[in-house]
MDTraj code that builds the backbone (N, CA, C; nanometers):
import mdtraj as md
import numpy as np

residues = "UNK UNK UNK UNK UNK UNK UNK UNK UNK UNK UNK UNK UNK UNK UNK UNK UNK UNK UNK UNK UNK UNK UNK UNK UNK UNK UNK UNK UNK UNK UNK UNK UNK UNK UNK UNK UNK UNK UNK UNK UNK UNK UNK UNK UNK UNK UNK UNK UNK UNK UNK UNK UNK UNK UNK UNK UNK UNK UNK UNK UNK UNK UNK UNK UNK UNK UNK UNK UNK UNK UNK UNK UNK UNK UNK UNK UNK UNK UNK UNK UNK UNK UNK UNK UNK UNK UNK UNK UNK UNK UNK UNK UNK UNK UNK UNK UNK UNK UNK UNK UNK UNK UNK UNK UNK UNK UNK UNK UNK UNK UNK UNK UNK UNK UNK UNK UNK UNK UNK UNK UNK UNK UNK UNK UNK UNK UNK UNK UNK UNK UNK UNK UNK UNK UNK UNK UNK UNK UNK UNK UNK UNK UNK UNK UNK UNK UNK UNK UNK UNK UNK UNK UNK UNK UNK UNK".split()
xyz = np.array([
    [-3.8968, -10.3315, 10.9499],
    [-3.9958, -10.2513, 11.0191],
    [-4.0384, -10.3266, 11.1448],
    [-3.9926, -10.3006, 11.2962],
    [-4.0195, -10.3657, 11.3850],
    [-4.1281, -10.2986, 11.4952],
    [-4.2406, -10.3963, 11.5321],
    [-4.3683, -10.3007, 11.6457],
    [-4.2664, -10.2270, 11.6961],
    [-4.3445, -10.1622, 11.7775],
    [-4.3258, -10.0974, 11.9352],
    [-4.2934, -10.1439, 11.9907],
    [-4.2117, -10.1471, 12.1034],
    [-4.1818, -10.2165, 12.1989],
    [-4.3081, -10.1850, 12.3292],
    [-4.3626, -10.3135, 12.4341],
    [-4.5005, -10.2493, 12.4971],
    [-4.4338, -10.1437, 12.6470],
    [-4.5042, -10.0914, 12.6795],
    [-4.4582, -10.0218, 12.8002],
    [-4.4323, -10.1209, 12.9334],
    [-4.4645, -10.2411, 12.9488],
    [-4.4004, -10.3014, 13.0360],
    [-4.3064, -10.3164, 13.0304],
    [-4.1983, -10.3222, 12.9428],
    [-4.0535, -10.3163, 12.9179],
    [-4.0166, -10.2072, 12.9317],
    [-4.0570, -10.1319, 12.9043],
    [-4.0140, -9.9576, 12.9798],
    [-4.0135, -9.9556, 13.0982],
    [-4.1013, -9.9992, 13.1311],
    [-4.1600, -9.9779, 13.2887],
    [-3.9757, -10.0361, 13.3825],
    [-3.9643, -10.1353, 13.3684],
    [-3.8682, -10.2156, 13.4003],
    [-3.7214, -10.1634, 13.4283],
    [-3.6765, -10.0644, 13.3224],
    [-3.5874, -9.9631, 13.3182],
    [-3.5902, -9.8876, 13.4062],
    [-3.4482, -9.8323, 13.3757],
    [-3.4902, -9.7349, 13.4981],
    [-3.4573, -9.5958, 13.4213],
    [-3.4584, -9.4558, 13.5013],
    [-3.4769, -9.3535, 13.4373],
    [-3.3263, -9.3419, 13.3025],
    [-3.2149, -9.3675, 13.3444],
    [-3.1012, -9.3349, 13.2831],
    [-3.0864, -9.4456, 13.1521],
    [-3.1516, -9.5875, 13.1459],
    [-3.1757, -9.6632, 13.0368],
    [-3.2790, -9.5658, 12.9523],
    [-3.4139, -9.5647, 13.0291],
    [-3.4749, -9.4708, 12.9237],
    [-3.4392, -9.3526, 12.8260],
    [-3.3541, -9.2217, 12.9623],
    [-3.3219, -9.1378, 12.8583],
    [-3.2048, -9.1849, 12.7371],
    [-3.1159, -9.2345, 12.7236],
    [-3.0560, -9.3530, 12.6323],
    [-3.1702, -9.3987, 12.5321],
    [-3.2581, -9.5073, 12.5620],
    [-3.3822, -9.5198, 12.4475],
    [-3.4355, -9.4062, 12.4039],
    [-3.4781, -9.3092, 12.4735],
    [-3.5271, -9.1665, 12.3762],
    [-3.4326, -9.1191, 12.3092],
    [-3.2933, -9.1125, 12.3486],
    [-3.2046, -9.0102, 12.2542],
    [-3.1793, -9.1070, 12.0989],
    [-3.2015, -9.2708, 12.1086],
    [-3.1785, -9.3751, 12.0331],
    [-3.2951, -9.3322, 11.9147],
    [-3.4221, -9.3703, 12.0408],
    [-3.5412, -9.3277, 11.9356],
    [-3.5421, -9.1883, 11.8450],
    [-3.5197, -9.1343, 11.9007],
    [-3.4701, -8.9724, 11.8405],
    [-3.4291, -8.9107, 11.6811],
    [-3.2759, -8.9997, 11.7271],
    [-3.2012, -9.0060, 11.6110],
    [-3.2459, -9.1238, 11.4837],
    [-3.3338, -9.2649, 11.5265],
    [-3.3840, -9.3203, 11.4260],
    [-3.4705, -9.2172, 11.3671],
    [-3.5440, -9.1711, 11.4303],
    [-3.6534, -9.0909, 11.3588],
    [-3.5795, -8.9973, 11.2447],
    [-3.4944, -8.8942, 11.3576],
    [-3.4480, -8.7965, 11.2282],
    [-3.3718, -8.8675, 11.1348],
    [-3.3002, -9.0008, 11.1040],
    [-3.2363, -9.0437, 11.0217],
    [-3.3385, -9.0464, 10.8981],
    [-3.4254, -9.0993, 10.9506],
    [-3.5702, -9.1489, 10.8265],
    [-3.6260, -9.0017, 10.8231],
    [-3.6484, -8.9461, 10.8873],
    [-3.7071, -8.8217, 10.8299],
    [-3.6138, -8.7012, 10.6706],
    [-3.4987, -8.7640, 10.7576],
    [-3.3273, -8.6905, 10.6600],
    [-3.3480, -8.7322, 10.5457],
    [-3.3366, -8.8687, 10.5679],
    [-3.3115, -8.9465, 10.4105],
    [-3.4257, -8.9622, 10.3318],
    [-3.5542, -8.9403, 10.4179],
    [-3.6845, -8.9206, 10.2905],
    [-3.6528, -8.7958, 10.2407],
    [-3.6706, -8.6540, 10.2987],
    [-3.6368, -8.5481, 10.2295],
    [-3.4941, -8.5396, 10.1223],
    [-3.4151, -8.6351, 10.2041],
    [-3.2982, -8.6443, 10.0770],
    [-3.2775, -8.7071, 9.9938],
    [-3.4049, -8.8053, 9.9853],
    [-3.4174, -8.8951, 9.8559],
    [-3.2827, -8.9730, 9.8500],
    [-3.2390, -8.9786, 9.9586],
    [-3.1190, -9.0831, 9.9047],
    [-3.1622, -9.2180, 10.0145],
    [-3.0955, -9.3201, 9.9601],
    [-3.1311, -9.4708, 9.9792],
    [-3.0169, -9.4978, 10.0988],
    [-3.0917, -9.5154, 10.1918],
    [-3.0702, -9.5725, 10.3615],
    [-3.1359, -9.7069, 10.3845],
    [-3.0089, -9.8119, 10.4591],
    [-3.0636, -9.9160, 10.4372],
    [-3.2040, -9.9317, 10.5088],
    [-3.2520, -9.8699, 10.5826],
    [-3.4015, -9.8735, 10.6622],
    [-3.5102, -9.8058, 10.5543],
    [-3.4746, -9.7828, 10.4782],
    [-3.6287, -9.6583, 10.3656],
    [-3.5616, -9.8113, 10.2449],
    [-3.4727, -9.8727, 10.1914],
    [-3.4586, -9.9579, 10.1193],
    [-3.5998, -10.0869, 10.1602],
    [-3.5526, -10.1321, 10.2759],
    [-3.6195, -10.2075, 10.2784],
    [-3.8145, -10.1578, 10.3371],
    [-3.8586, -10.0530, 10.3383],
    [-3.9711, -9.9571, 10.3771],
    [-4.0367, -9.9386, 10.2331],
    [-4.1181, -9.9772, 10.2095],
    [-4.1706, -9.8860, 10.0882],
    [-4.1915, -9.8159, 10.1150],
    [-4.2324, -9.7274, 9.9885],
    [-4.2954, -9.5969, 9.9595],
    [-4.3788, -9.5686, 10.0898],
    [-4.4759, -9.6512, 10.0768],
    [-4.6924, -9.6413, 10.1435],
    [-4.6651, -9.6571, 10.2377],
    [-4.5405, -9.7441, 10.3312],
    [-4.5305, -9.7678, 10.4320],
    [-4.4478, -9.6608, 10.6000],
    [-4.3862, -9.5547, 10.5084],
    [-4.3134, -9.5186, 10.5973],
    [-4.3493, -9.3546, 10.6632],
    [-4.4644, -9.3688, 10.6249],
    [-4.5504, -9.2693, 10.7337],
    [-4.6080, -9.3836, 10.8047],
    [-4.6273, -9.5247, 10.8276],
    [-4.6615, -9.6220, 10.9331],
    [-4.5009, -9.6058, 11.0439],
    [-4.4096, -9.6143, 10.9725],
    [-4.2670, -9.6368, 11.0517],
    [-4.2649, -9.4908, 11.1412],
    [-4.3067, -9.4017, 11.0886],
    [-4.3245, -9.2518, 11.1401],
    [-4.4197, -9.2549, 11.2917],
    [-4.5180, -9.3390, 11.2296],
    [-4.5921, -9.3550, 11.3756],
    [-4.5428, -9.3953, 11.4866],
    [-4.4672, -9.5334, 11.4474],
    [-4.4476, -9.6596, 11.5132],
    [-4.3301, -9.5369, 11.6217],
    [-4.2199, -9.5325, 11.5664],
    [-4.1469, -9.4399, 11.6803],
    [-4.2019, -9.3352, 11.7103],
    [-4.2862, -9.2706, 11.6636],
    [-4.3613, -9.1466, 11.7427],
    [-4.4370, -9.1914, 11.8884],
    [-4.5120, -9.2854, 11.8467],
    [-4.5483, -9.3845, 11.9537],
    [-4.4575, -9.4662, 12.0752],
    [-4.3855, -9.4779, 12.0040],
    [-4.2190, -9.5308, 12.1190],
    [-4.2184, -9.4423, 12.2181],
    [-4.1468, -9.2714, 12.1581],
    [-4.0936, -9.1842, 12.2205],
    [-4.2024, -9.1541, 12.2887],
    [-4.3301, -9.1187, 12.2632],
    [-4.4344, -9.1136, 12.3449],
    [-4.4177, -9.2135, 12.4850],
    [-4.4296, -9.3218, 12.4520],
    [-4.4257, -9.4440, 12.5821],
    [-4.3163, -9.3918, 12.6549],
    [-4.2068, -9.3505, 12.6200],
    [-4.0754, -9.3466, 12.6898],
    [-4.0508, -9.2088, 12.8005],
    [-4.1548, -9.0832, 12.6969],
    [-4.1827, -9.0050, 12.7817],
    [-4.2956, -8.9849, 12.8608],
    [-4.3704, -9.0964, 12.8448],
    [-4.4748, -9.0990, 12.9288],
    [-4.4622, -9.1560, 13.0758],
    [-4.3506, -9.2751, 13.0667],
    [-4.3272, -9.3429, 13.1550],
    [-4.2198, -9.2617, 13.2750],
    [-4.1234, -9.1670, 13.1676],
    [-4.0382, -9.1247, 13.2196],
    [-4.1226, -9.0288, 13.3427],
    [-4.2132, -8.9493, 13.2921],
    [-4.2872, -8.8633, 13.3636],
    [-4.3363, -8.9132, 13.4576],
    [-4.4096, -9.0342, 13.4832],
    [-4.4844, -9.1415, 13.5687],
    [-4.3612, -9.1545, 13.7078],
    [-4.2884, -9.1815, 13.6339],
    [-4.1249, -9.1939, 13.7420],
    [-4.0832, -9.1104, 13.8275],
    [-4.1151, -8.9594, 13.7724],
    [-4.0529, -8.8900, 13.8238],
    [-4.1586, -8.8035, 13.9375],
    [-4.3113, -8.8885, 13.8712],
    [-4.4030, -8.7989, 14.0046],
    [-4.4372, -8.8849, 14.0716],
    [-4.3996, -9.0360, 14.0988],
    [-4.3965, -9.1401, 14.1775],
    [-4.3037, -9.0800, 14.2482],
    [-4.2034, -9.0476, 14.2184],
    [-4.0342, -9.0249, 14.3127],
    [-4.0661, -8.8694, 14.4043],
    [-4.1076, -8.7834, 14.3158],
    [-4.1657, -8.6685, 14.4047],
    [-4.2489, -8.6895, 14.4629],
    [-4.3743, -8.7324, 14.4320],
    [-4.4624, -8.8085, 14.5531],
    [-4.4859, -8.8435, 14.6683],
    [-4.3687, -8.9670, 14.6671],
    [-4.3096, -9.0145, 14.7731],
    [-4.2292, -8.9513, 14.8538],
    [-4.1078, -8.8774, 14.7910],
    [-4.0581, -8.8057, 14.9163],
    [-4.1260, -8.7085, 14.9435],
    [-4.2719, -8.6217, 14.9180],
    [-4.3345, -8.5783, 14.9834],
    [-4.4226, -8.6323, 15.0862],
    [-4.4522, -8.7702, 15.0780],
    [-4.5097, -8.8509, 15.1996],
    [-4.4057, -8.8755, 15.3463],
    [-4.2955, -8.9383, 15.2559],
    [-4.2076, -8.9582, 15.3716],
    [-4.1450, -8.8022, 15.4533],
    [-4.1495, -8.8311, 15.5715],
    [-4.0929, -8.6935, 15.6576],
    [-4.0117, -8.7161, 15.7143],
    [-3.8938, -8.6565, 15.7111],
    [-3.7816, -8.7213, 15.8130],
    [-3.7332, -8.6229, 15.9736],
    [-3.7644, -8.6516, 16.0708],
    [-3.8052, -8.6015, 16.2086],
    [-3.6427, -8.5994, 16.2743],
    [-3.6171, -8.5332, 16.3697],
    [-3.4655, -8.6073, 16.4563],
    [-3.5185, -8.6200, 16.6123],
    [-3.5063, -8.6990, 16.6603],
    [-3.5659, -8.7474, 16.7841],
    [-3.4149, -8.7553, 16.8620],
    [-3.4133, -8.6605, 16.9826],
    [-3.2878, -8.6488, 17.0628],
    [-3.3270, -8.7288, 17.1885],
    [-3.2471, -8.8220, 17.2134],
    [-3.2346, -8.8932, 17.3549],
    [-3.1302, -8.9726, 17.3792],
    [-3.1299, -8.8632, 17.4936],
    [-2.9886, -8.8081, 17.5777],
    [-2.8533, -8.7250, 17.5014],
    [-2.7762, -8.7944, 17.4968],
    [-2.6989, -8.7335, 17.3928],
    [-2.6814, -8.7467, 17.2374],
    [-2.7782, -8.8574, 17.2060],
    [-2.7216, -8.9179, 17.0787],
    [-2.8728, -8.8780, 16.9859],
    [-2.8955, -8.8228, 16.8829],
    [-2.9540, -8.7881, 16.7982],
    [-3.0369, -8.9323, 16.6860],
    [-3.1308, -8.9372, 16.6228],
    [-3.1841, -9.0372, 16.5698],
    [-3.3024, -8.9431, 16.4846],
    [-3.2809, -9.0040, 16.3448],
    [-3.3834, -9.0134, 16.2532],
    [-3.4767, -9.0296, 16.2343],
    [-3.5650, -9.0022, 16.2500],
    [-3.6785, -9.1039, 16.2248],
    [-3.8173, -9.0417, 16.0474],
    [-3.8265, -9.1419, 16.0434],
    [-3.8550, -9.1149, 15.9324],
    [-4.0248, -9.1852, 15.9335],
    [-4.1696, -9.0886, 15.8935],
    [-4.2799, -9.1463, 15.8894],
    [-4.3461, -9.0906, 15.7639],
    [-4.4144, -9.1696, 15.7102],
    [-4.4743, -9.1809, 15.5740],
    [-4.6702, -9.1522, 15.6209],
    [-4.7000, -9.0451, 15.5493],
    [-4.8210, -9.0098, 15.5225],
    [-4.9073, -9.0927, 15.4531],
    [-4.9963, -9.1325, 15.4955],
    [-5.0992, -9.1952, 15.3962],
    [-5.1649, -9.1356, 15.2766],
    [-5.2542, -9.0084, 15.3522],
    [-5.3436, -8.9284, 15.2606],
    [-5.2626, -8.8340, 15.2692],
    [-5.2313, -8.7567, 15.1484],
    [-5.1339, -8.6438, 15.0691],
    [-5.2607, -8.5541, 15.0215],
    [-5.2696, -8.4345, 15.1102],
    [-5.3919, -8.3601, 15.0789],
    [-5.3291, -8.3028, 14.9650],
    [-5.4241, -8.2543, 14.8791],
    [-5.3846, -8.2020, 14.6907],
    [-5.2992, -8.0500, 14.7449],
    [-5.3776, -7.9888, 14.8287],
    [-5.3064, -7.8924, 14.8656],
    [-5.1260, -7.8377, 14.8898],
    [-5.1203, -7.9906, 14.9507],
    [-4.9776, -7.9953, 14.9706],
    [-4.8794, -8.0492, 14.8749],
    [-4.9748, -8.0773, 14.7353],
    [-4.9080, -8.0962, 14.6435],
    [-4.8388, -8.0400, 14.5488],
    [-4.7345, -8.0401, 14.4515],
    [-4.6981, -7.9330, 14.3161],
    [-4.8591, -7.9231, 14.2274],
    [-4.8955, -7.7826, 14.1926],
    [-4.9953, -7.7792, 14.1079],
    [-4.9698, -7.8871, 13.9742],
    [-4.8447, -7.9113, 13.8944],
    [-4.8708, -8.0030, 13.7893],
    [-4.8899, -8.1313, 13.8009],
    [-4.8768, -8.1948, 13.9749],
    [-4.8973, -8.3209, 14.0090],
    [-5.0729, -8.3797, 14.0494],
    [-5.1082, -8.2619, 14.0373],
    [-5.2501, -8.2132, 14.0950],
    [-5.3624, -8.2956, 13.9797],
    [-5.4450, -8.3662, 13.9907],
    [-5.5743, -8.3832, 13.9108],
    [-5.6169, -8.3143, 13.8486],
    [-5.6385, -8.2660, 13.6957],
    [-5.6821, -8.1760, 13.6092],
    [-5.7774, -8.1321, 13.6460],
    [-5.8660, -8.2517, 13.5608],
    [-6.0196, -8.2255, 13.5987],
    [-6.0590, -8.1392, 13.4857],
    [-6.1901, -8.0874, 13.5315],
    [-6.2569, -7.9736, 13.4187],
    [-6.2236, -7.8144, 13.5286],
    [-6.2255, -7.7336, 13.4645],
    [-6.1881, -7.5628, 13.4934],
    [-6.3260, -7.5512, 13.5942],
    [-6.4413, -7.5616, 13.6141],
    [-6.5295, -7.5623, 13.6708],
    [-6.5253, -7.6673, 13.8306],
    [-6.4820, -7.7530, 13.7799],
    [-6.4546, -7.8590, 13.9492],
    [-6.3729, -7.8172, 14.0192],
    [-6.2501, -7.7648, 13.9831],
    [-6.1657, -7.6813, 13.9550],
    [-6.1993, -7.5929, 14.0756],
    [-6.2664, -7.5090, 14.0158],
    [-6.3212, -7.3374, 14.0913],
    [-6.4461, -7.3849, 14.2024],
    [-6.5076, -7.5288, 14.1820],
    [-6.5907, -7.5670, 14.2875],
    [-6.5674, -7.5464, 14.4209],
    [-6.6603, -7.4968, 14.5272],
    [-6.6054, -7.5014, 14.6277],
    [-6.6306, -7.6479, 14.6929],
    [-6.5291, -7.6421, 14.7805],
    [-6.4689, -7.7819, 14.8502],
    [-6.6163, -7.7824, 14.9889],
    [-6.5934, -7.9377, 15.0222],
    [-6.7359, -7.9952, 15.0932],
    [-6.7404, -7.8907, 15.2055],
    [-6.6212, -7.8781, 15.2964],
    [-6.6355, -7.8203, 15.3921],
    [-6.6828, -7.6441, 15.3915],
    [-6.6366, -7.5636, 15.2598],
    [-6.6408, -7.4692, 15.2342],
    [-6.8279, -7.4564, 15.1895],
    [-6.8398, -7.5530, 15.1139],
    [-7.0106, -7.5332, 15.0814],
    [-7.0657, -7.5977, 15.2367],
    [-7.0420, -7.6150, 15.4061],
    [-7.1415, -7.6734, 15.4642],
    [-7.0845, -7.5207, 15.5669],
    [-7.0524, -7.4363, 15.4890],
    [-7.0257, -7.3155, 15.6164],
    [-7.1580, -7.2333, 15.5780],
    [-7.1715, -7.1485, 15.7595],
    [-7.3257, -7.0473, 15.6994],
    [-7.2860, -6.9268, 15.7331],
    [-7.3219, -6.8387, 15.6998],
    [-7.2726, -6.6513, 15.7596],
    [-7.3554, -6.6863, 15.8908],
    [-7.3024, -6.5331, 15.9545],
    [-7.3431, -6.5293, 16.0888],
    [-7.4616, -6.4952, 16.0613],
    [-7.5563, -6.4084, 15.9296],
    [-7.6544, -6.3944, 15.9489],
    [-7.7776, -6.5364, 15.9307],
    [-7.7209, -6.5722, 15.8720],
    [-7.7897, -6.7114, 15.8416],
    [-7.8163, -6.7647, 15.9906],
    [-7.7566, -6.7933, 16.0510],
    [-7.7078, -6.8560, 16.1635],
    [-7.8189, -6.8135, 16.2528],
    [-7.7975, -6.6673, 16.2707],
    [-7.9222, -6.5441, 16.3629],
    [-8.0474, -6.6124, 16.3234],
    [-8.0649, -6.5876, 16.2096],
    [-8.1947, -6.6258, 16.1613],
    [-8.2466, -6.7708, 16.1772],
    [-8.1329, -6.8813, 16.1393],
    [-8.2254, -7.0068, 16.1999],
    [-8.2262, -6.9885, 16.3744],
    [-8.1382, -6.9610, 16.4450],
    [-8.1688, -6.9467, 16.5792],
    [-8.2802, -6.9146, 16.6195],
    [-8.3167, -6.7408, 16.6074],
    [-8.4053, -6.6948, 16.5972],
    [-8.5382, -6.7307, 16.5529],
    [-8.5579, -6.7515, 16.4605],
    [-8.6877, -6.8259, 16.3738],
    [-8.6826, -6.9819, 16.3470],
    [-8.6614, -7.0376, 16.4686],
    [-8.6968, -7.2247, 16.4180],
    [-8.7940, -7.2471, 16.2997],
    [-8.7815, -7.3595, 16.2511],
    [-8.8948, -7.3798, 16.1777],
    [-9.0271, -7.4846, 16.2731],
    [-9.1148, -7.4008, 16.2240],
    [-9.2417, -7.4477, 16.3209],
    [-9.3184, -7.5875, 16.2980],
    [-9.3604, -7.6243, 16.3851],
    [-9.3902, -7.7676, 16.3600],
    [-9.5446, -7.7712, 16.4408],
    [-9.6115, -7.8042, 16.3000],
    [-9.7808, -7.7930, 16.3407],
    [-9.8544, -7.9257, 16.3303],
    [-9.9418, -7.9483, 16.4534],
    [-9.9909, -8.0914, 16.4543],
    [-10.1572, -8.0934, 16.4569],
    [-10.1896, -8.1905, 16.3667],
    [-10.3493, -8.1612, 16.2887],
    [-10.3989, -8.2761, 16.4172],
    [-10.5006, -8.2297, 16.4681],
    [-10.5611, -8.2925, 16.5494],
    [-10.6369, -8.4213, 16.4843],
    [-10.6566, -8.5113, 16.5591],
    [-10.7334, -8.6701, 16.5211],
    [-10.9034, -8.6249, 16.5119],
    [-10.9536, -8.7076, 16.4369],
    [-11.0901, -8.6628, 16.4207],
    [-11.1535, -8.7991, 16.4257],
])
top = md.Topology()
chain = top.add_chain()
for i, resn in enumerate(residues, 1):
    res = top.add_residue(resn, chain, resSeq=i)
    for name in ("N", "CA", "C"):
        top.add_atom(name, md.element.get_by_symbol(name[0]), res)
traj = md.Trajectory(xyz[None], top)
């Protein structure tokens, strides 16, 4: 019965090692899941007791978790990025050139909705700073129109 392996060792991999470790992790699982329902003796449930192998159940549930967690991490780092980077063609004279410039701030807007910040359903539907500092035109009339008055109490 061996830990987890930690996610810094995942991390390290790259996407095509990982999917390899998930399909690995996979098949350990269903092996032990097979051979408990089939009551027959596999050298991994031999050496597992009884009490112990809903712990072994975790332990790779927890793996494949890390593996697809990381995998996911990878793949919206990689989309990410080539949404920052822009690649331009700059012509001078006859000969054509690349150029390539990287965005700092990536407004959410311009993002995939599943890459997007959850959040709660309410922050969500909040309106945005600039949208809450707008006024209707009648608003507008009216402070024009009607300043607010400013009254000064004489010294006594």
């Amino acid at each position: 019965m061996t830990k987890g392996t930690s996610a810094s060792v995942y991390r390290q991999k790259n996407n095509e090692d990982l999917t390899g470790e998930l399909r690995k992790l996979r098949e350990e699982l269903q092996n032990i899941k097979f051979s408990k329902v089939s009551g027959t003796a596999v050298q991994k449930l031999g050496k597992i007791k009884v009490k112990y192998q809903f712990y072994n159940f975790q332990i790779l549930r927890k793996q494949i978790a890390r593996v697809l967690t990381i995998i996911r991490q990878n793949k919206k780092t990689e989309v990410v990025s080539k949404l920052r980077t822009r690649v331009s063609e700059k012509t001078e004279g006859d000969s054509v050139q690349k150029v390539e410039t990287t965005i700092k701030n990536l407004k959410f807007k311009h993002l995939p909705l599943d890459l997007r910040p959850k959040r709660t359903r309410a922050i969500r539907r909040r309106l945005t700073k600039f949208e809450s500092k707008l006024t209707t035109l009648r608003v507008l009339k009216r402070k024009l129109n009607f300043p607010k008055r400013k009254f000064a109490v004489p010294l006594q």
